[in-house]
C-alpha positions in Angstrom: 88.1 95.1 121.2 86.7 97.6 118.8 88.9 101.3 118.6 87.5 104.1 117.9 88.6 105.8 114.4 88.1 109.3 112.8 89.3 109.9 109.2 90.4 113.0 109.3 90.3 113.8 104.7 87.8 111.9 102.3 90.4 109.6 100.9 91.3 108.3 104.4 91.2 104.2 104.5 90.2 102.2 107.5 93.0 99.6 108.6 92.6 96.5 107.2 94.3 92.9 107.6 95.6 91.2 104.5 93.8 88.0 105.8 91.6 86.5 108.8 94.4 85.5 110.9 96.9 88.3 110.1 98.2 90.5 113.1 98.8 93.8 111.6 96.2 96.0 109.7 97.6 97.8 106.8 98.0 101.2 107.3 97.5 103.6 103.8 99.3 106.8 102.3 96.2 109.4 101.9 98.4 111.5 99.8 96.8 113.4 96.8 99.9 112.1 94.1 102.5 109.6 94.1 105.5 110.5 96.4 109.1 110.0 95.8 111.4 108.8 98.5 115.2 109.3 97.6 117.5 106.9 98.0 118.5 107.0 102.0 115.8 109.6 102.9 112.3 109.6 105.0 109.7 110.8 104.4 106.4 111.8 106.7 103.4 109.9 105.0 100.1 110.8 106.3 96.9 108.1 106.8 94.1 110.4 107.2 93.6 108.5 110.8 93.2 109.5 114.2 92.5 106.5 116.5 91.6 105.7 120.2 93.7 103.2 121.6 92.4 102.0 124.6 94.3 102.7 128.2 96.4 99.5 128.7 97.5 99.3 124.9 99.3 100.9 122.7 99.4 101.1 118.9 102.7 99.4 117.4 103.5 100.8 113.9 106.1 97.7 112.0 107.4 97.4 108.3 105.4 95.8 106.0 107.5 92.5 105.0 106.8 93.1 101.2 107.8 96.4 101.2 110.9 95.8 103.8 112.4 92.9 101.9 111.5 93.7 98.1 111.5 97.6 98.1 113.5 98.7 101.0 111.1 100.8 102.5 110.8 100.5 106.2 109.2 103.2 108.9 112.5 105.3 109.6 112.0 104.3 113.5 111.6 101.3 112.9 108.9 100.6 115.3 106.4 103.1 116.0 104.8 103.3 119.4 101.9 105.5 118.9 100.2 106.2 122.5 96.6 105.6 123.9 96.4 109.7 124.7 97.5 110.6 121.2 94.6 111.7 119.2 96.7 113.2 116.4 97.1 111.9 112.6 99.0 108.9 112.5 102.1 109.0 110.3 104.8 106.7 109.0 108.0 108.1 108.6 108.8 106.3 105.4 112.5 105.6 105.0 114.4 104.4 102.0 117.2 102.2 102.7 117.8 101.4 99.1 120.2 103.2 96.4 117.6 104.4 94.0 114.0 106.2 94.5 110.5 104.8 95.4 107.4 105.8 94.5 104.5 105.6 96.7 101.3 105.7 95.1 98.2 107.4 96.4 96.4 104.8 98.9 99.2 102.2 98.9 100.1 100.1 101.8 102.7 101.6 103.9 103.0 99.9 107.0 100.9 97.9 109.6 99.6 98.4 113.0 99.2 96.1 115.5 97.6 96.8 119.0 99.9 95.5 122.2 99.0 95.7 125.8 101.6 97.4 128.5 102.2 96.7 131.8 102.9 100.4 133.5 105.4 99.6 135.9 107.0 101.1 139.1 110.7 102.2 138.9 112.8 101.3 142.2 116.0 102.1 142.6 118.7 99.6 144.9 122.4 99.6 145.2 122.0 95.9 144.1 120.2 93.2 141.8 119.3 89.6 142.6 122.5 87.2 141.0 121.5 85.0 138.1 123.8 83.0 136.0 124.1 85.0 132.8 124.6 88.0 135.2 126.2 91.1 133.5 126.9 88.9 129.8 125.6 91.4 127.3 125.5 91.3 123.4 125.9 87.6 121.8 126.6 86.2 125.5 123.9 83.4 125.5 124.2 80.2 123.2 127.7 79.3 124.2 129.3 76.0 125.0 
């Protein structure tokens, strides 16, 4: 599949996957100087990027592991779902869950982007829905003997 991609400044970088069989593609701050996140705050990073997704698809913005588990830095929603008729800048909202500040230097890695299919679907509404056996068992209802 090949998306369409415009940087939108000079310092804009192109997704890129970490290696050949990776599903995300990093996503980069184009900042023009390190940025500070406070503890418990987000922050709006730009990329630089505008992108195409193709109709059927949708571009899925996740947490970078590293920067989840060692730094505490997660996207603030913590999945962003970035649609095929959005042309605008992508961003991360950049969220610190730690207790002290971050710094995110100029081109870092921020996040990756990984490109789902959707089904668009037809809503119908009933009085009633087909029995199954877990029925109506909600949160931590499954697994039980």
């Amino acid at each position: 599949m090949k998306i369409r991609i415009k940087r939108l400044t000079d310092t804009a970088q192109l997704p890129a996957r970490g290696s050949a069989m990776a599903a995300g593609y990093d996503l980069h701050a184009d900042i023009p100087e390190e940025c500070i996140i406070l503890p418990h705050e987000t922050v709006m990073i730009p990329t630089g990027l505008s992108m195409e997704i193709p109709e059927g698809y949708f571009g899925a913005v996740f947490a970078r592991s590293g920067l989840a588990s060692k730094e505490l830095l997660r996207p603030g929603n913590c999945v962003g779902v970035i649609d095929p008729d959005y042309r605008g800048e992508w961003k991360v909202a950049l969220h610190n869950d730690s207790d002290s500040e971050k710094r995110i230097a100029p081109g870092e890695r921020i996040a990756q982007m990984v490109v789902i299919p959707f089904l668009p679907v037809e809503f119908t509404e009933t009085d009633a829905l087909s029995e199954t056996e877990r029925g109506a068992g909600g949160f931590g209802s499954t697994g039980r003997t």
